[in-house]
C-alpha positions in Angstrom: 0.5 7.4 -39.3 -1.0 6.7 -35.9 1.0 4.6 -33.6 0.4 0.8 -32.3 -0.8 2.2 -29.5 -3.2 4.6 -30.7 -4.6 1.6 -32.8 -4.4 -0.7 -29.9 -6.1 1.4 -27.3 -9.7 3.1 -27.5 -9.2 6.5 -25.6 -11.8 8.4 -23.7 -13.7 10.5 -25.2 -12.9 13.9 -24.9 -16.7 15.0 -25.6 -20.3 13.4 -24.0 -20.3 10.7 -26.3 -19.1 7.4 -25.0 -17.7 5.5 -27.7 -15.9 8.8 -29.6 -12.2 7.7 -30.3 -9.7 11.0 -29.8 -6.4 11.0 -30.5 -3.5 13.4 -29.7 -1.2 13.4 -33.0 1.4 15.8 -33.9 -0.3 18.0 -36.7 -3.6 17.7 -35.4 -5.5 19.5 -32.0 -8.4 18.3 -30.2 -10.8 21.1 -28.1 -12.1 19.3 -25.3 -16.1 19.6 -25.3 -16.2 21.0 -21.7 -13.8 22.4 -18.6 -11.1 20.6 -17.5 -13.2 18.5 -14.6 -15.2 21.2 -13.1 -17.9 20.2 -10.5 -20.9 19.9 -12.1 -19.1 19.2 -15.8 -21.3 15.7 -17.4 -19.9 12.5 -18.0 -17.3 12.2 -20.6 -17.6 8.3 -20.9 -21.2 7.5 -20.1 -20.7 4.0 -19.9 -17.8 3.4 -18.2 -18.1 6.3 -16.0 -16.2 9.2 -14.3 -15.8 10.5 -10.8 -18.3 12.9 -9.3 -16.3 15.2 -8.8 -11.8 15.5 -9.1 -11.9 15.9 -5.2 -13.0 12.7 -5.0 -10.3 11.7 -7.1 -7.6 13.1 -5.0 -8.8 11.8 -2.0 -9.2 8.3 -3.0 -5.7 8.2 -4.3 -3.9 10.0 -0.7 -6.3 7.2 1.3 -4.5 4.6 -1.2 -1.3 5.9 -0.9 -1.1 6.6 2.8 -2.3 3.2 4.4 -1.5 1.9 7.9 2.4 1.2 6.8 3.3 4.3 7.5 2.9 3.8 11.0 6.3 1.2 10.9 8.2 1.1 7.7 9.6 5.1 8.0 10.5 4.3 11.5 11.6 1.1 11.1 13.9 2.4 8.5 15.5 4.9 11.3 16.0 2.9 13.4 18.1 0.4 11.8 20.2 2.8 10.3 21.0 6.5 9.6 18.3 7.6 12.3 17.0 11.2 11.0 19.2 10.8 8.1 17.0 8.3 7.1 14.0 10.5 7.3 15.4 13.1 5.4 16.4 11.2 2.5 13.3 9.5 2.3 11.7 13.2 1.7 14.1 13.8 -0.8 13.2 10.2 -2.7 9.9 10.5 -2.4 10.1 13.6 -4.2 12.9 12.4 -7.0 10.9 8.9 -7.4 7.6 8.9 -5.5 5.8 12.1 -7.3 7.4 11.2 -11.4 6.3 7.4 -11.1 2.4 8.5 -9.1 2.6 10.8 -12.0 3.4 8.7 -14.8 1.0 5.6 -12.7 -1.8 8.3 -13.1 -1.5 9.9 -16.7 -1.5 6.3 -18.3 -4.8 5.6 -16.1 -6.4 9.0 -17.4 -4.7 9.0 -20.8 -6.2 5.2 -21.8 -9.3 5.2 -19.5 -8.4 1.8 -18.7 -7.1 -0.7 -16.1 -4.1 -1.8 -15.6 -4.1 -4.8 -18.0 -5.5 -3.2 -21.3 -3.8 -0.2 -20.1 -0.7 -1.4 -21.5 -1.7 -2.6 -25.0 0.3 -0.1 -26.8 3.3 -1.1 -26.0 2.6 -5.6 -27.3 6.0 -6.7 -25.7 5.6 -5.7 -22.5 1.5 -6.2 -22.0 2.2 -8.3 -19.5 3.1 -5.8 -16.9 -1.1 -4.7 -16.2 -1.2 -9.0 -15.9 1.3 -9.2 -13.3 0.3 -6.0 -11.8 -3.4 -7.2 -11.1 -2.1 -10.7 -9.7 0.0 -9.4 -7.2 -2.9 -7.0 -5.9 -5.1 -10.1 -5.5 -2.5 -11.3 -3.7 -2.1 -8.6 -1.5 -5.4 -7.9 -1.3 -6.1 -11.7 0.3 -3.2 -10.8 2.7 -4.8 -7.6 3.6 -8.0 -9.2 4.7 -6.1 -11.1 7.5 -4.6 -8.1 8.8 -8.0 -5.9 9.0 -9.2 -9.0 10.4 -6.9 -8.6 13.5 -7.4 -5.2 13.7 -10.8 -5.4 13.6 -10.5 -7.9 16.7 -8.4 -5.8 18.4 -10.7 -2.7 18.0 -14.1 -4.4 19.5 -12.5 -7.2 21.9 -9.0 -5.5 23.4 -9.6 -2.0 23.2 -12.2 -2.2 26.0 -10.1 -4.6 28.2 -6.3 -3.6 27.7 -5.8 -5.2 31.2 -6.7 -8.5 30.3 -4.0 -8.7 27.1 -1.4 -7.0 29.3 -1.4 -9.2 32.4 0.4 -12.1 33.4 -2.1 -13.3 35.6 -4.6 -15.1 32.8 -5.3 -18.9 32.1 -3.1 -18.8 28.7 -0.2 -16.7 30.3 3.5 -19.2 31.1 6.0 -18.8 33.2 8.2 -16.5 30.6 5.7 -13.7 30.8 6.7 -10.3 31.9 4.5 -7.0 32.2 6.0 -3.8 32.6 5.3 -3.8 36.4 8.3 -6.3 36.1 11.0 -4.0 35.0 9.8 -1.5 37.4 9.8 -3.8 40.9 13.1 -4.8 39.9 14.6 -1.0 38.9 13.4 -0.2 42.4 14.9 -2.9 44.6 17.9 -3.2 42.3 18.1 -6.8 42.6 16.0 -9.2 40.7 16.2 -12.1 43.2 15.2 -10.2 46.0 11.4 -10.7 47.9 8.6 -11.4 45.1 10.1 -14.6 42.7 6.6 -13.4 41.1 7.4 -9.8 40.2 11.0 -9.2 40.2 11.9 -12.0 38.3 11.3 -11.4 34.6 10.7 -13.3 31.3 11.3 -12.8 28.1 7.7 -12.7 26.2 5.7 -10.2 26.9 2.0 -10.0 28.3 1.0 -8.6 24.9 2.6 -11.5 22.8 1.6 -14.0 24.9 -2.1 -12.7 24.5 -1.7 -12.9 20.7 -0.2 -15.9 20.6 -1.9 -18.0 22.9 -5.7 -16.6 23.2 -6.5 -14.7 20.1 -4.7 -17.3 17.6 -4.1 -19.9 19.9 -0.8 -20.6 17.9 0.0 -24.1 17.6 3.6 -25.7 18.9 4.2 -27.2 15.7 6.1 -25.0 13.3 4.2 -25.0 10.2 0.9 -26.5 11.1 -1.9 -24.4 10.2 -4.9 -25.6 12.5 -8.0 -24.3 12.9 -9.8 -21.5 12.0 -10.2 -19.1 15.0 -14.3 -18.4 15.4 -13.8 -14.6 16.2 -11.3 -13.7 13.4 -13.3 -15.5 10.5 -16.4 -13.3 12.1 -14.4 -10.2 11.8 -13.3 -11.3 8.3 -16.4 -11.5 7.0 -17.5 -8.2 8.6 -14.8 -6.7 6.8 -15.6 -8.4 3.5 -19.3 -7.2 3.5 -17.9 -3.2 4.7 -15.7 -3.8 1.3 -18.3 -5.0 -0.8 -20.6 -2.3 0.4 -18.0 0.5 -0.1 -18.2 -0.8 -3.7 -21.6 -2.0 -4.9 -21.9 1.5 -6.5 -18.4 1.5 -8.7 -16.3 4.4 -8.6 -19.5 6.7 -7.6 -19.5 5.1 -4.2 -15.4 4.6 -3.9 -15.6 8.4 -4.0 -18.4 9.1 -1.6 -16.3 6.9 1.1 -12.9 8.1 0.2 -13.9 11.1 2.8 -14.2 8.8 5.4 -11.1 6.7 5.1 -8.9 9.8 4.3 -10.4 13.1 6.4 -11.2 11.1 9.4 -8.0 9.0 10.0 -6.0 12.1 9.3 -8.3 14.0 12.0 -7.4 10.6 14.6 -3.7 10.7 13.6 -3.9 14.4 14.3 -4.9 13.7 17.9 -2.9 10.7 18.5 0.1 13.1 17.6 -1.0 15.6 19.6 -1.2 13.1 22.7 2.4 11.4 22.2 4.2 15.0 21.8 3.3 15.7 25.7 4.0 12.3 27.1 7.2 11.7 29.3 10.3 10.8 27.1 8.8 11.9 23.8 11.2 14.7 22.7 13.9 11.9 23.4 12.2 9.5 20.9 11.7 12.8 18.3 15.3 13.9 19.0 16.4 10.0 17.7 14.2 10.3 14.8 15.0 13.6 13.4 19.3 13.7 14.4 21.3 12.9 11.6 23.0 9.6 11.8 26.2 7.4 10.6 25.0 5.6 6.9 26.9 2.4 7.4 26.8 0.5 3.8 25.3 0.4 0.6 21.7 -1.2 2.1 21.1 1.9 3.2 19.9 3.6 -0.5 18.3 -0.2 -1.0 16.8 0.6 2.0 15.4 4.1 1.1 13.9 2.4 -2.2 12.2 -0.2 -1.0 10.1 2.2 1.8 9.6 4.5 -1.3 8.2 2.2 -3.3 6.2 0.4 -0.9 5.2 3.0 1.3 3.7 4.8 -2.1 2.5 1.2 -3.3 3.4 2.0 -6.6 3.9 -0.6 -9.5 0.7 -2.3 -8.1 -1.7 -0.5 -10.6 -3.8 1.2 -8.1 -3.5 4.9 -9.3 -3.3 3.7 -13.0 -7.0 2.6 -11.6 -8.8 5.5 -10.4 -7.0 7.8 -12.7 -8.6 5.6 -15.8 -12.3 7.3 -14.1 -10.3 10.9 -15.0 -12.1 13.0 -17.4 -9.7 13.3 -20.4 -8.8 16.4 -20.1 -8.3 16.6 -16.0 -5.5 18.1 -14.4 -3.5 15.1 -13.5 -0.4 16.7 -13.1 -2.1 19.0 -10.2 -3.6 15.5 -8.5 -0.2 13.9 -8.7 1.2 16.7 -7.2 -1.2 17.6 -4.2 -1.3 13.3 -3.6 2.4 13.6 -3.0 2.5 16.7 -1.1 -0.3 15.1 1.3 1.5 12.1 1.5 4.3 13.5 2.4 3.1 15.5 5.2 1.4 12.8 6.9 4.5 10.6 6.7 5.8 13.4 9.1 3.5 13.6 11.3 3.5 9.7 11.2 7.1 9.9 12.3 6.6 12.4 15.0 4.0 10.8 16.2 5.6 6.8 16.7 8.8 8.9 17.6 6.7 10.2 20.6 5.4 7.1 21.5 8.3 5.3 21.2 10.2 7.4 23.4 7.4 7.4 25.8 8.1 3.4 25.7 11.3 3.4 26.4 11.3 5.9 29.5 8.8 3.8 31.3 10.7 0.8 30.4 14.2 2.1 31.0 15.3 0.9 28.0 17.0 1.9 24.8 14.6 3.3 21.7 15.8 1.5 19.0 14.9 -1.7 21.1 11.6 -0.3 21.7 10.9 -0.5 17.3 9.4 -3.3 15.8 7.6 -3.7 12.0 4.2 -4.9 11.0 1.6 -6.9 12.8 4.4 -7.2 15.8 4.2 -3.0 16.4 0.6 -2.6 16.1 -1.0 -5.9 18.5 2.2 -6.1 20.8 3.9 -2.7 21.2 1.0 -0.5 20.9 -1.5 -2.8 22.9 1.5 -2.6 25.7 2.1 1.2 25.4 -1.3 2.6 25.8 -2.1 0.4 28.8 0.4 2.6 30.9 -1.4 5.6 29.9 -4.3 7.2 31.7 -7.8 6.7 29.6 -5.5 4.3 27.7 -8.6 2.1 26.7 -10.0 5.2 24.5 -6.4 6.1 23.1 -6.0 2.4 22.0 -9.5 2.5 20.6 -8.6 5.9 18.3 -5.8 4.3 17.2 -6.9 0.8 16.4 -9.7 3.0 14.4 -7.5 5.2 12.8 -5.4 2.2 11.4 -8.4 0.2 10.4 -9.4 3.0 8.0 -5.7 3.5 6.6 -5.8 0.1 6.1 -9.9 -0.3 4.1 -9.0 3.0 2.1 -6.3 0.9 0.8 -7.9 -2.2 0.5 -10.5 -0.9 -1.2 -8.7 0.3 -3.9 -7.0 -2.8 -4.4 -10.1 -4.7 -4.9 -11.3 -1.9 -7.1 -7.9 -2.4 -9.4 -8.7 -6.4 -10.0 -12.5 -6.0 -10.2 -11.8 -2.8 -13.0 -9.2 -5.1 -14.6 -11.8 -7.8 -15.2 -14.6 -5.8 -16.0 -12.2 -4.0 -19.1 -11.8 -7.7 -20.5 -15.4 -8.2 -21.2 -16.3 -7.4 -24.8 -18.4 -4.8 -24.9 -20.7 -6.0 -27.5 -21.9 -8.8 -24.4 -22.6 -6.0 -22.1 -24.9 -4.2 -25.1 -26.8 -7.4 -25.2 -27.5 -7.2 -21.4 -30.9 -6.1 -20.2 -31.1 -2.4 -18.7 -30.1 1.1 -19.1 -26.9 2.4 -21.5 -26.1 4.8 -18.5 -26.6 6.0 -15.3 -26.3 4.6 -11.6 -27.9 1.3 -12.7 -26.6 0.9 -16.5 -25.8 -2.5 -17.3 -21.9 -1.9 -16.6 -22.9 -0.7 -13.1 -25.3 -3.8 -12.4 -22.3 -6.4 -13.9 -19.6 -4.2 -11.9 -21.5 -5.1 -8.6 -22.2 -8.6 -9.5 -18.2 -8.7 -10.0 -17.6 -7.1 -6.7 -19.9 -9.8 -4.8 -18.2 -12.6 -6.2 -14.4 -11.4 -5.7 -15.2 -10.0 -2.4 -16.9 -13.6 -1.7 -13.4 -15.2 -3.3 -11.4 -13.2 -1.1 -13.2 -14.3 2.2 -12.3 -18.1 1.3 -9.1 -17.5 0.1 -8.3 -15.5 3.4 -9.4 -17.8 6.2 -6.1 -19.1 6.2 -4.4 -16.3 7.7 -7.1 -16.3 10.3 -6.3 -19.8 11.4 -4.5 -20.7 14.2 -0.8 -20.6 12.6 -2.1 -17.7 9.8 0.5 -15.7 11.5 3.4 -18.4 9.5 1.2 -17.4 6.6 1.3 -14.0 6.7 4.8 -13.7 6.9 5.7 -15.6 4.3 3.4 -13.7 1.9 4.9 -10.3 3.1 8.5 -11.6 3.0 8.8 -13.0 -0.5 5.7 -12.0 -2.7 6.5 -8.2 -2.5 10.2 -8.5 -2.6 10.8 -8.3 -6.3 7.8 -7.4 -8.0 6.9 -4.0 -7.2 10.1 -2.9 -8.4 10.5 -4.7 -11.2 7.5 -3.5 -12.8 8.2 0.3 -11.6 11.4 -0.3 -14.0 9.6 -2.0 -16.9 7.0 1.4 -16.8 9.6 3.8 -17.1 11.3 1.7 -20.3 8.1 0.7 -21.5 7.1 4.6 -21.8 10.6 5.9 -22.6 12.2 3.8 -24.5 9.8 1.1 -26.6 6.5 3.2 -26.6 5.6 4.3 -30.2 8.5 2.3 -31.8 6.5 3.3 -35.9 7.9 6.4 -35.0 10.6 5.9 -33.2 13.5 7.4 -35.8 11.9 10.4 -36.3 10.0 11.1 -32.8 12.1 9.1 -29.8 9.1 7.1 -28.0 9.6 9.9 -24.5 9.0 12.5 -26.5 5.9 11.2 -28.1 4.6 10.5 -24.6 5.3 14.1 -23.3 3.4 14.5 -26.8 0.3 12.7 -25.2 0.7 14.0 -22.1 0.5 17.7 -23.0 -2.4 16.9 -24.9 -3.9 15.8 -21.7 -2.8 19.3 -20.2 -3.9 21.7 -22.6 -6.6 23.3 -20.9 -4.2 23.8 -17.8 -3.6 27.5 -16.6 0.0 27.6 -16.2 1.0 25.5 -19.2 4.4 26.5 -19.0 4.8 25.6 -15.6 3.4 22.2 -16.5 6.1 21.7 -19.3 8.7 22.4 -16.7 7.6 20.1 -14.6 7.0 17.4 -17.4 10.5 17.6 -18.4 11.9 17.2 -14.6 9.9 13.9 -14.8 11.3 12.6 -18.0 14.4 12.9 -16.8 13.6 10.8 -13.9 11.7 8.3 -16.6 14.4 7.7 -18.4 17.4 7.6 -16.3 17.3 8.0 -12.5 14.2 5.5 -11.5 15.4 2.9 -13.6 18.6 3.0 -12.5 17.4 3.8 -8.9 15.5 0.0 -9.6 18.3 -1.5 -10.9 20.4 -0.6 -7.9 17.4 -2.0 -5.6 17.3 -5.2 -7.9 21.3 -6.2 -8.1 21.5 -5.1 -4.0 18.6 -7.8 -2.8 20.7 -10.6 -3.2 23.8 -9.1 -0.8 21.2 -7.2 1.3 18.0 -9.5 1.8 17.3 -7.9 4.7 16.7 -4.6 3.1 12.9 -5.5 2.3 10.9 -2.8 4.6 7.5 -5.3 4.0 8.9 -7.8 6.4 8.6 -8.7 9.9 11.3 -8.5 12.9 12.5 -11.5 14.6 12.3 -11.3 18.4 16.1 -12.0 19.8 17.9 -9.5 17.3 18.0 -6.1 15.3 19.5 -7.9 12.7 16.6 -8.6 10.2 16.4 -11.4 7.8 13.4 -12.5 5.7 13.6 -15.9 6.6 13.4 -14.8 10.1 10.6 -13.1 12.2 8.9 -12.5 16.1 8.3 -16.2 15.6 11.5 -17.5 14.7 12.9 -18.8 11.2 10.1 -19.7 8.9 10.0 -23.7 7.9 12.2 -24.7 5.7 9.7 -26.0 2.9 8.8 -22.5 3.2 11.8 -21.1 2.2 12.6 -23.7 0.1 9.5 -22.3 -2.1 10.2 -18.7 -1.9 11.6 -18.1 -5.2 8.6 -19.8 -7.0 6.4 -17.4 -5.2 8.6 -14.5 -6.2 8.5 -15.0 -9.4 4.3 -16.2 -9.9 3.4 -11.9 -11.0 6.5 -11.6 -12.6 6.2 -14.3 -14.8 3.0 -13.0 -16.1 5.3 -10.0 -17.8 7.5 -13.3 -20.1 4.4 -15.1 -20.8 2.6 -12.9 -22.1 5.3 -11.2 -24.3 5.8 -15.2 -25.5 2.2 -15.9 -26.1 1.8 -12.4 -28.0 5.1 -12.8 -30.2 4.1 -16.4 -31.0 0.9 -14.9 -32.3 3.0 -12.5 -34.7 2.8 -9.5 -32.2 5.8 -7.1 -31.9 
């Protein structure tokens, strides 16, 4: 008897014809109709399509994995606690939890062909997940248009001028501002009363802040208010909504075609940005705090390790269950899962040795300590760097390389989030309305192409309305409250609900005689057949089960019953400005409102509650 969710789900073909239904079954075999993704190999689903080529694959899945976080959550993390042994766990959780949950993310994308919504038909109670998955990328995704606004702004306006956002000598500059030529008068006279009140006096906002603050937002006094849109960020919104929409108008064929540009060239920029901050002045100090084994004070420190983990991999948003749906059946995914990891994990690394440099380049020039040098988000990357690279010779063309390098991080992943909510829709269309459509079956301008771009128009449209907001002039209050409260709970809820959906509830006809995991390793190997080493592929299968069933759930759990006692332990948050001690109702710009955080548990719970209504609506229907 087939299982609910071989009747529930269509699966790709593993032949040329589009429509074929195959299923993997205990007594029964299927030969795949051609080699396992070769170059060159036609498309298995004509009309939904399939990558070019599997490098493609890969590459779009390490430019959505690796995104411009990396830059501040790892060392974030070591700095508040553990130092390197804080690095060296995460290593050690990102292989344990990272690599089984891209995996598992990835086989359910190739094995259905679908998004993330009908993805998860086969399992009724728990549909909901692809639903709450999707929302929370739109959410994101809305929140990540501010932030490549700014950076866009910063890359064509401040890049060419660092001296103008690091002085104190500007209209919009008060009498609080300080430069780094202030700490220097006053290490050198020893006295900070003594001959210039202009110089050797100092403040306590710097040049860098005060430029963000008062010229490029022109943040408003009043907590709260949200003002005006700023002219110059709504410009560089909108240039990064048409780049997006462009990147997409083709579907997954031109995804693919750009994934080389946002993953080979901001690997080749981070390459040189590391190889500049190892031979700067105080460096090794800064990579010597980074990589030393430190004191683990409490319990938030494995909370802690979890939430950069899961973040830092974005996983439980529905992103690799996405471009692994454009798999051919029979594709290695076990081999992309792996090489995505391995990737990912190298350039977390270099990320570290890299901000270690510059951070300890910081803090000698400022004769300070490190960890007071280390700040998360927005606050590292428009105050911190922008004040860094102006002390460094040719610092213009360093800032601009970097402010490049993180605007690419950043589209790679954004435009695989917008690929995740546009597939999503596209999969609920009945496919008997796209047959009446005028146009071709198949091809680069079949009907599902020419819908998929009129879908990408109108969300990437959507998107630039629902982001002016955090382009106004108190977006900034916006922005952190999105990244403190709608990404505290979700992701790892649903990372938990995968694993038991797939261990524990998937299959349930057969559940007696076959338990529901080993039915899925049943799928999966089907999936693998074709593989070389298939030995070495059960091996590895099996470590991953283990991790499904017992060790990632329980790792979430543990996450899940810590936030509570440790609220500070979300990595997707912002720093406050007077203290290391980091709470999510706190930031550089002081405590959020308090109708702000009045609201913050109705916004936690808007994706989540997608996964209980659903389930309600379904079992009301007579679903199981």
């Amino acid at each position: 008897m087939a299982s609910k969710f071989e009747e529930a789900i269509p699966m790709a073909s593993t032949g040329p014809q589009p429509h074929v239904v195959v299923m993997a079954t205990d007594d029964a075999e299927t030969t795949p109709n051609c080699c396992c993704c070769d170059d060159g190999c036609e498309e298995e689903n004509e009309e939904r399509g399939n990558w070019s080529c599997n490098f493609e694959s890969i590459l779009a899945c390490i430019s959505y994995g690796i995104g411009p976080g990396y830059l501040w959550m790892v060392p974030d993390g070591y700095s508040r606690q553990g130092g390197g042994t804080f690095v060296y766990a995460y290593m050690a959780m990102q292989i344990l939890i990272g690599f089984p949950m891209v995996y598992l993310e990835m086989a359910l994308g190739q094995y259905t062909s679908q998004g993330p919504i009908r993805a998860w038909r086969g399992v009724p109670i728990l549909q909901g997940i692809g639903i709450g998955m999707v929302a929370m990328t739109a959410i994101l995704s809305i929140y990540y248009n501010g932030v490549m606004a700014q950076i866009l702004y910063y890359l064509f306006y401040v890049t060419g001028d660092l001296h103008t956002a690091t002085s104190c000598d500007n209209p919009w500059n008060t009498e609080n501002c300080y430069t780094s030529m202030c700490g220097k008068v006053v290490e050198y006279y020893g006295d900070d009363k003594m001959y210039n009140y202009t110089y050797t006096t100092c403040g306590h906002m710097s040049a860098a802040s005060e430029y963000l603050d008062h010229y490029v937002l022109q943040r408003p006094d009043v907590r709260g208010y949200m003002g005006a849109v700023r002219g110059d960020l709504a410009g560089c919104l909108f240039l990064a909504s048409l780049l997006l929409m462009a990147a997409l108008s083709f579907g997954i064929k031109s995804l693919g075609k750009v994934a080389y540009v946002t993953t080979i060239l901001p690997l080749f920029l981070l390459f040189l940005l590391f190889l500049r901050a190892v031979t700067l002045p105080g460096a090794s100090d800064g990579i010597a705090y980074a990589m030393t084994p430190g004191p683990v004070w409490d319990a938030s420190f494995g909370s802690g390790l979890i939430s950069a983990v899961v973040l830092r991999l974005t996983l439980g948003f529905g992103g690799y269950t996405t471009l692994a749906s454009y798999n051919r059946f029979h594709n290695n995914v076990l081999r992309d899962a792996i090489v995505v990891v391995f990737v990912e994990l190298l350039v977390m690394i270099f990320c570290v040795l890299t901000m270690a440099g510059l951070y300890g380049y910081l803090a000698n020039i400022g004769g300070v300590d490190i960890r007071d040098m280390i700040w998360s988000g927005t606050t590292m990357l428009f105050v911190t760097m922008v004040s860094g690279f102006s002390q460094l010779p040719s610092g213009s063309s360093w800032a601009a390389l970097f402010f490049l390098c993180v605007f690419l991080l950043a589209f790679g992943c954004q435009i695989t989030y917008l690929e995740t909510v546009i597939t999503s829709l596209m999969d609920l269309i009945p496919r008997r309305l796209i047959k009446r459509m005028p146009g071709k079956e198949s091809g680069l301008l079949s009907k599902r192409a020419l819908l998929h771009g009129v879908m990408t128009v109108a969300v990437c449209f959507l998107f630039f309305l629902l982001g002016l907001p955090y382009v106004t002039q108190g977006g900034e209050y916006l922005s952190n409250l999105v990244s403190h409260y709608n990404f505290i709970i979700q992701p790892y809820m649903f990372v938990l609900l995968e694993c038991v959906a797939l261990t524990y509830l998937y299959s349930p006809t057969c559940s007696r005689c076959c338990p529901a995991i080993r039915r899925w390793m049943s799928e999966v190997s089907h999936m693998l057949q074709t593989v070389c080493c298939f030995r070495c592929a059960n091996v590895v299968n099996w470590f991953a089960a283990v991790t499904w069933v017992a060790l990632i759930p329980l790792a979430m759990l543990f996450y899940l019953l810590l936030i509570d006692h440790w609220p500070s332990q979300s990595i997707f948050r912002y720093c406050e400005g007077q203290t290391k001690r980091h709470r999510p109702t706190t930031n550089r710009l002081g405590p959020l409102p308090e109708q702000a955080q009045e609201g913050r548990g109705l916004r936690a719970a808007m994706a989540t509650g997608a996964v209980w209504g659903t389930t309600t609506s379904r079992n009301q229907a007579g679903h199981t």
